[in-house]
N, C-alpha and C positions, 0 to 999 in steps of 0.2 A: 515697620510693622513686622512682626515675629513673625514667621508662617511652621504653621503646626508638622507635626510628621505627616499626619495622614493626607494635608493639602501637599505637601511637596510629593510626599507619593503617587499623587493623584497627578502633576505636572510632570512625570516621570513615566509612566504608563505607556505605553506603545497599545498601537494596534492589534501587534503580533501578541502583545502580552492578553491580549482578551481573546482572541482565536485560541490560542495555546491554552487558556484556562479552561475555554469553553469545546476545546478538541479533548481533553481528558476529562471535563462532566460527559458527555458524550458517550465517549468510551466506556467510562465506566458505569454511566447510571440510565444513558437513553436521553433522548432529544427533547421530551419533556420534562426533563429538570434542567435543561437548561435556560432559566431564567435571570432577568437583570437581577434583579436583589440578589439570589445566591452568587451570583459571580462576582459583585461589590461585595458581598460581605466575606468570601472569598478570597479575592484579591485587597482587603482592607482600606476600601475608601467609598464614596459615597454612587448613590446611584447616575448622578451630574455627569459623572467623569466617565461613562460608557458612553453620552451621546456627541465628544469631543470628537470620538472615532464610525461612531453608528447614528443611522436616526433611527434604528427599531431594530427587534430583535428577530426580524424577518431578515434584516438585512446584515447580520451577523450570523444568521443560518445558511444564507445562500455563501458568505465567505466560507464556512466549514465546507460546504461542497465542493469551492472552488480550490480549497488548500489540499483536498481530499485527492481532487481527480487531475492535483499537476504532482503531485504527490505520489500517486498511486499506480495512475495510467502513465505517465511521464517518463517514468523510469523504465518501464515495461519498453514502448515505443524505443526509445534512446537505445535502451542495449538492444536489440537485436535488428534495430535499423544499421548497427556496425558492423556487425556479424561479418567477415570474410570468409569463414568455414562452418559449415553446420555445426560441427566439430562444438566451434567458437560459442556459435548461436544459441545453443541448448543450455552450453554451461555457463551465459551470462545470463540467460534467463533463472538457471538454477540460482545464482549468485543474487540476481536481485531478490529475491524469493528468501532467501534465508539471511540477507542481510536485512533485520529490521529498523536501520538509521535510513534507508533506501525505499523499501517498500513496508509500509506498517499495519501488515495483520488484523491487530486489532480495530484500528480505524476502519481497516474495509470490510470487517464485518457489521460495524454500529451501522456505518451507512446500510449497510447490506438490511441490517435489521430495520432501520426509521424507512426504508424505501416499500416496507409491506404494509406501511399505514401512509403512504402522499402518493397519488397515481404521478404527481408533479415529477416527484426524485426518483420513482421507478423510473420513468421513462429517461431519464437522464442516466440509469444506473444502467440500462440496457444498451446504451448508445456510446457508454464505456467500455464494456464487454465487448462490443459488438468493435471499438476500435483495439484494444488491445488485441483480438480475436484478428483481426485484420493485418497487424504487424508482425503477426507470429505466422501467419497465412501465406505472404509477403515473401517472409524468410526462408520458409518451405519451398514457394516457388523461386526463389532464385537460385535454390540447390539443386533445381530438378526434378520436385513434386511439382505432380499435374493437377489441375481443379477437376473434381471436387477434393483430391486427396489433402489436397494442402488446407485446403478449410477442413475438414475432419478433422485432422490430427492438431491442427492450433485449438480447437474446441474440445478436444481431451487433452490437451495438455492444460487451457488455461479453468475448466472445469474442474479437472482434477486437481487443481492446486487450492481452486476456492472451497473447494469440500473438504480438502487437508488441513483447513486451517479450521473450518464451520463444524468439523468434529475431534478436530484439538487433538489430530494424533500423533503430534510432535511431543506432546505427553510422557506415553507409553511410547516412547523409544530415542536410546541414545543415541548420542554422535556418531560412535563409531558404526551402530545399527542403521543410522542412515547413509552413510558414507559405502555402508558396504554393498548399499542395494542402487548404488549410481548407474553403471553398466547396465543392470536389467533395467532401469527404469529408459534409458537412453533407445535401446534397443526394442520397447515397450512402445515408446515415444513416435521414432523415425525410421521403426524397421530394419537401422544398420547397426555394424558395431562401431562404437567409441573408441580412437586410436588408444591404446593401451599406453601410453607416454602421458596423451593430454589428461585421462582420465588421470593417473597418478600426479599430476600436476595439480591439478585442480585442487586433488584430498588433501594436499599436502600443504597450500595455500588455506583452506576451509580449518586445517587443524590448527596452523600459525594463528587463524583468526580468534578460533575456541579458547586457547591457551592465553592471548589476551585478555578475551572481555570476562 
């Protein structure tokens, strides 16, 4: 029996390829367009071949959440649960933060958006925050901030990043316009100064990256 393209593409299909389709409806259009038909006609096969991987499209919303917050939150926790020097700590968190293969921007804000219409995913969007907020807290205190200081300054630092992104003013300003406000931002951040070595390590790594992509 011959089997057509669009059934062998349908037997090819992954799971991840329907998250992945339905992670950039999302993104780009908001949580209610993301339905079965548009993502079969989308991804070019029939609507059948969504329930190999899903029995509903409840339950390909709660994988977006799930892909969201190992995603998201994951990487956050990770670098600065390593952190050996505050030094260290600040500027893996800067690095997750601008590497977007790592932490993805735009994904946290769709969530951020679909979480003002589901009191469901709010409360799940706060209990994110509230761990990210906790690992950066964490890291404060093992350097020698005291509570409440060390919860203060992880809730301006991980506020101020969510509002950086929620008013897109990586926009209006270049690389080297950010690079050069590292030291004030650090000193902003944790009250100290940034060894003037690591800080010039750092830029100099961020430029290697720029000059790539």
């Amino acid at each position: 029996m011959q089997v057509t393209q669009k059934e062998d593409r349908q037997t090819r299909l992954t799971r991840d390829d329907w998250i992945d389709a339905a992670l950039r409806l999302l993104i780009d259009s908001g949580v209610d367009a993301i339905q079965i038909t548009v993502l079969s006609r989308s991804l070019g096969v029939t609507r059948g071949s969504f329930y190999w991987h899903f029995d509903s499209r409840e339950s390909l919303l709660d994988a977006l959440v799930h892909q969201w917050r190992s995603r998201n939150t994951g990487v956050i926790v990770d670098a600065v649960s390593k952190a050996e020097t505050l030094d260290d700590g600040i500027l893996a968190l800067f690095a997750v933060w601008t590497d977007h293969r790592r932490f993805d921007p735009a994904l946290d804000q769709a969530i951020r958006n679909w979480a003002r219409y589901d009191d469901a995913l709010r409360a799940r969007l706060k209990a994110e925050d509230d761990a990210r907020i906790d690992a950066v807290a964490a890291m404060f205190q093992r350097f020698d901030y005291p509570q409440p200081e060390a919860f203060i300054r992880a809730r301006v630092i991980c506020f101020t990043q969510i509002t950086y992104y929620a008013l897109d003013i990586a926009a209006g300003e270049t690389d080297a316009q950010r690079m050069s406000y590292l030291e004030a931002y650090f000193r902003c951040f944790t009250g100290r100064d940034i060894n003037p070595g690591t800080a010039n390590a750092y830029r100099d790594i961020l430029m290697r990256g720029a000059q790539k992509s």
